[in-house]
C-alpha positions as CSV (number, residue, x, y, z in Angstrom):
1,X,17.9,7.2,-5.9
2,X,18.6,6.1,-9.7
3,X,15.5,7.0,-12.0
4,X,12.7,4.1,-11.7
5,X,11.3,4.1,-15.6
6,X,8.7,1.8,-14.6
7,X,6.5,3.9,-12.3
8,X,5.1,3.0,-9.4
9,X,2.8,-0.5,-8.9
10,X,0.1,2.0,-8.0
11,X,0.0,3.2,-11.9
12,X,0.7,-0.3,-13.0
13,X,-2.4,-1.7,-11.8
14,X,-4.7,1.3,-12.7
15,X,-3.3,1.2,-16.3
16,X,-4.2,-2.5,-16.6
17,X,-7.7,-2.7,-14.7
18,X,-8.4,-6.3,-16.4
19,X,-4.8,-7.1,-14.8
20,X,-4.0,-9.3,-17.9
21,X,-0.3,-8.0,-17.9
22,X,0.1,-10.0,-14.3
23,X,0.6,-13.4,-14.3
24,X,0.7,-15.9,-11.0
25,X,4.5,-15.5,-11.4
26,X,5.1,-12.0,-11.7
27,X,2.6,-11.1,-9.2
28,X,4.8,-13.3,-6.9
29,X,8.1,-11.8,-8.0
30,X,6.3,-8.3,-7.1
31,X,5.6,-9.8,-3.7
32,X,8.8,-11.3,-2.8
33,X,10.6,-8.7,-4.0
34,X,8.4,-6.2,-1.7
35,X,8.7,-8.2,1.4
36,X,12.2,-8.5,0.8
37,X,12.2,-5.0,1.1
38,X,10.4,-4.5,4.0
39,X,12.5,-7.4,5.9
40,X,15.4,-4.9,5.0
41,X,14.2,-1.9,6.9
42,X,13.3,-3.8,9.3
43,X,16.4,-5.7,9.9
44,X,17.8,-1.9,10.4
45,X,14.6,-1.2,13.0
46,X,13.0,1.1,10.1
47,X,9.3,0.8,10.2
48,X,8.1,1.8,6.8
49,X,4.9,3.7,7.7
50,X,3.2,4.2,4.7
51,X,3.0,0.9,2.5
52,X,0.9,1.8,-0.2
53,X,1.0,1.3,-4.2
54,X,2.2,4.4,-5.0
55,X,5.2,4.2,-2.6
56,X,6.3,0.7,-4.2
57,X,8.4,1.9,-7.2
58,X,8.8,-0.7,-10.1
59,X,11.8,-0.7,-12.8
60,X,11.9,-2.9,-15.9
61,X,12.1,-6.4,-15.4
62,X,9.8,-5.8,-12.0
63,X,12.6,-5.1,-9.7
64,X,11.1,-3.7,-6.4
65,X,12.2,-0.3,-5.0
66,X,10.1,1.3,-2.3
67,X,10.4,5.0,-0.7
């Protein structure tokens, strides 16, 4: 897996408890790009058993990676 400078969503949220960094739209992006995700394991009958924030990897520009 290629380095993920952005940390995890888990550390995102607790480093900005007034959330004033997310926006409608880029709390949507963070959404579709995490079901999108999920539909991907899924679609290769991988259940993902631990959905959490700190499992939900974020790189600049709020791409989605999940382990």
């Amino acid at each position: 897996m290629e380095f993920q400078g952005g940390g995890n969503l888990y550390q995102m949220l607790k480093n900005d408890p007034n959330n004033a960094a997310f926006s409608p739209s880029r709390a949507i992006n963070l959404i579709h790009g995490i079901a999108s995700g999920l539909e991907m394991l899924h679609s290769m009958n991988i259940v993902h058993r631990d959905i959490a924030a700190r499992n939900i990897l974020v790189r600049a520009r709020d791409i989605i990676n999940q382990f």
